[in-house]
N, C-alpha and C positions, 0 to 999 in steps of 0.2 A: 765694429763690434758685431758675434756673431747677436742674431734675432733669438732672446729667449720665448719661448710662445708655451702653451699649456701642456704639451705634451713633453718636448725637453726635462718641464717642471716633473711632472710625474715619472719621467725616466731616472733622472736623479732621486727623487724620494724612492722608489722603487730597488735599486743598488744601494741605498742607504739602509732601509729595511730588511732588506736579504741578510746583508751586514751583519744588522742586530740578529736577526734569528742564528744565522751559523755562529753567532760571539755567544748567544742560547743556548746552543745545543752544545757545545763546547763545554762551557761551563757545567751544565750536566753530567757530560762525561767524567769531567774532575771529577765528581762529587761519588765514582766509584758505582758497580753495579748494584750494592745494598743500598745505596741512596739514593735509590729513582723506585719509587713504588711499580711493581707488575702492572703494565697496563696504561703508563702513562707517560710522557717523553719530557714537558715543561711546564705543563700547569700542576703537578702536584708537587715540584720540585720549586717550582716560583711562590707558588702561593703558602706552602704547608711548612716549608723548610726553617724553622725558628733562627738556622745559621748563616741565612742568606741574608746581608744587608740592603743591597740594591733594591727593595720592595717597589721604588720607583720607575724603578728602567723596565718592568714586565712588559713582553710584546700585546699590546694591546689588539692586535690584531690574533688573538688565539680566542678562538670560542671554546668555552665548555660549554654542555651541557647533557641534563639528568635525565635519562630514559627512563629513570621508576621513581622520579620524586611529585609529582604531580599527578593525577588522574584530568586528563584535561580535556580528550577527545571521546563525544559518544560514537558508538559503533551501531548497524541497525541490526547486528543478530544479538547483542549484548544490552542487558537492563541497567547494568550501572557503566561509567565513563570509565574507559581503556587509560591507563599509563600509554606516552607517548612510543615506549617501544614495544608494547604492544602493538600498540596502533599499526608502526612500520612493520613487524612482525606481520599481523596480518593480510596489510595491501602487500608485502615480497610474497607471501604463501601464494597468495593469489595468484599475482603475478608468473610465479612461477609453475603454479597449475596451469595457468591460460596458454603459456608460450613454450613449456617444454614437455608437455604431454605425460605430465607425473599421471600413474594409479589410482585412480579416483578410489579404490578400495581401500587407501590410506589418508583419503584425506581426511584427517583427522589432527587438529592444532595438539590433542593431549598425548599423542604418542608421538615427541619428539624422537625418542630414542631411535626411532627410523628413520630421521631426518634425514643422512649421508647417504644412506642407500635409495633412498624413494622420493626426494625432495630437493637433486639436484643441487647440492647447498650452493655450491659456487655460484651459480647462476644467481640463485635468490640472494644470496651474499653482492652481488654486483649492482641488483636495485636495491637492496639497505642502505651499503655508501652513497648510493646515486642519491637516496631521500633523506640521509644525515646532512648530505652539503646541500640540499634543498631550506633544510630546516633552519643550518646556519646564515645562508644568505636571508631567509626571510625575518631572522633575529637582527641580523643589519643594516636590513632597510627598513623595514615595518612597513608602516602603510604607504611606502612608495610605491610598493607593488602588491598583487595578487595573493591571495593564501598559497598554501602546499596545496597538490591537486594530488587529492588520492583518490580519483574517479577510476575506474576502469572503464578504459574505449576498446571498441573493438576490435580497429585500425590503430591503435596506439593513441599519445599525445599529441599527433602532429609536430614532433620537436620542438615544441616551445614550451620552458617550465614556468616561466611567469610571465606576465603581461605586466605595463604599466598600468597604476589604477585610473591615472587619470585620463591615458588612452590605451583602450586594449589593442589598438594596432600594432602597439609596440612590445614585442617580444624580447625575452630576457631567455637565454640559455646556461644551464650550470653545469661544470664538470667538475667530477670530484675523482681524486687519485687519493689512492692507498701508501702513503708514505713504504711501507713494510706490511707484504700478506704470504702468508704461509695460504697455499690451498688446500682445500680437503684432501685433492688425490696426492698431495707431498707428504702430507700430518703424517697419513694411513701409512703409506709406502716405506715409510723412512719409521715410521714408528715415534712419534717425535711427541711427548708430552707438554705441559705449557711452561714448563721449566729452561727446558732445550730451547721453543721457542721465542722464550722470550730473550736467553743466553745468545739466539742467533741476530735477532731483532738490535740488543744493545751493540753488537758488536760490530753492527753493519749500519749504524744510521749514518753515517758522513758518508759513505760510500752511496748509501739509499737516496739521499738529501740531493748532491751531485747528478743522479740517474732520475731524477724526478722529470717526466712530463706529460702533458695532456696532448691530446687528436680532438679533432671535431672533424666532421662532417660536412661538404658542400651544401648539403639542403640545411644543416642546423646554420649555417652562414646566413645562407637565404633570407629563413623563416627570421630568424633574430635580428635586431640592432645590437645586442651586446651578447659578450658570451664573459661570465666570473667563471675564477677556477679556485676551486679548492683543493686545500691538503689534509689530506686525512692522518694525522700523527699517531693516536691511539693502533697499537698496531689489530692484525688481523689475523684471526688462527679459525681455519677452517669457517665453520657458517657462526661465529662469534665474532667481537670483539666489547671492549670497555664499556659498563651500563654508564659512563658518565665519559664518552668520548671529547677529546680537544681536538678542534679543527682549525688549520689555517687560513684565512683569508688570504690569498694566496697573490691575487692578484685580477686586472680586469682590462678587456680588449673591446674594443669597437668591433662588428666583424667584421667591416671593411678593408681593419688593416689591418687582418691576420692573414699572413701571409701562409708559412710552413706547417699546412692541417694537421700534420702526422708527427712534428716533434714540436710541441708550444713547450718555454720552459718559464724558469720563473724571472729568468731576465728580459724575454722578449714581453713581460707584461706591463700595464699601467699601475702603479702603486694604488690599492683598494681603496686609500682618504679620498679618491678625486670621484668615484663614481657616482656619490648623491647627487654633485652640483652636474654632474654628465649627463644626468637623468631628468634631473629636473630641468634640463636645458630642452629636452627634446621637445 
């Protein structure tokens, strides 16, 4: 008899889970382009839909969460506490002044309207996802690990997005992928309103789904012992998407035995239930 050992175990849960989300998104589909609210792929269709019986079978592994329901983070140029997406709103502004040489005669948070032109969106759109799958993984581990670091370094983070709390040696890496993103210079180019986009979005998630994958980095391998990867569902249109985005726990690798840096998919992953006890092992 072959040796079942802990990793088999998570290989099969992992194809089982896949399973259920593509049997998700399916079902979705049925349910016609007026039945999936703009902006949302399975958590307003699982949760909201009064004609969906299955309430039970919800993938559990789908995070929502509300960028303007909470005031929960203080900011030090602000007197009262920031809504969370402001918050990320602010550290990408930043972000993207420090690293891509925006017009300092624009920076200015209240004249968005010159966002696409002066503010890079894409770029600062790339650390907003990077800090939404931050957000989520620290909503499912809690105090296994480190807060969100929304410091700015000079040299960067040093590739590591979170440390174990109860040793910081140990580094945790997140990558987060855009299920479906429309770019700024596509939106412009094509002329493409959120209507279109969202007509292109529905019409291509199994296709999208299929073509999903993450890259890491040799030094992110290094620096870390684990690397999680998230899916970003909610889609993306230009430097927007969803105030109330759903993300998938997608899955989680040792970085030792990631092999293919440049095409990780969701089957060469570890099923996401195994990672507390993984962590807590270390």
């Amino acid at each position: 008899m072959q040796e079942l050992t802990w990793e088999k175990l998570l290989i099969s849960q992992q194809q089982d889970f896949i399973a259920r989300f593509k049997y998700d998104v399916q079902n979705s589909l049925a349910s016609g382009y007026d039945g999936i609210e703009r902006q949302y792929l399975l958590s307003k269709f699982r949760f909201y839909d009064e004609n969906y019986k299955n309430y039970d079978a919800f993938l559990f592994e789908i995070i929502q969460i509300d960028l303007y329901f909470d005031d929960v983070y203080d900011h030090p140029e602000e007197d009262d506490p920031l809504f969370l997406g402001q918050y990320i709103d602010r550290f990408c502004m930043e972000m993207s002044y420090k690293y891509y040489q925006i017009n300092e005669d624009y920076w200015e948070y209240k004249y968005r309207q010159c966002f696409e032109t002066f503010y890079q969106a894409d770029q600062y759109m790339n650390h907003y996802i990077g800090k939404l799958g931050e957000e989520v993984v620290k909503l499912y581990l809690g105090g296994l690990i480190t807060e969100v670091d929304y410091n700015l370094y000079q040299y960067g983070d040093g590739g590591v997005d979170f440390r174990l709390t109860k040793d910081k040696n140990i580094g945790i890496q997140v990558k987060t992928h855009a299920l479906f993103r429309i770019d700024t210079q596509t939106k412009v180019d094509h002329n493409l309103d959120g209507g279109d986009i969202f007509s292109i979005f529905f019409q291509n998630i199994s296709t999208s789904i299929a073509e999903v994958k993450w890259q890491v980095t040799p030094d992110e391998l290094n620096k870390n012992k684990v690397c999680i990867f998230v899916l970003l569902l909610s889609f993306v249109e230009g430097e927007g998407t969803s105030p109330q985005p759903e993300l998938l726990m997608a899955g989680w690798k040792p970085s030792h035995m990631i092999n293919n840096i440049n095409c990780i998919q969701m089957e060469d992953l570890f099923y996401m239930g195994g990672i507390r006890i993984y962590l807590e092992s270390l």
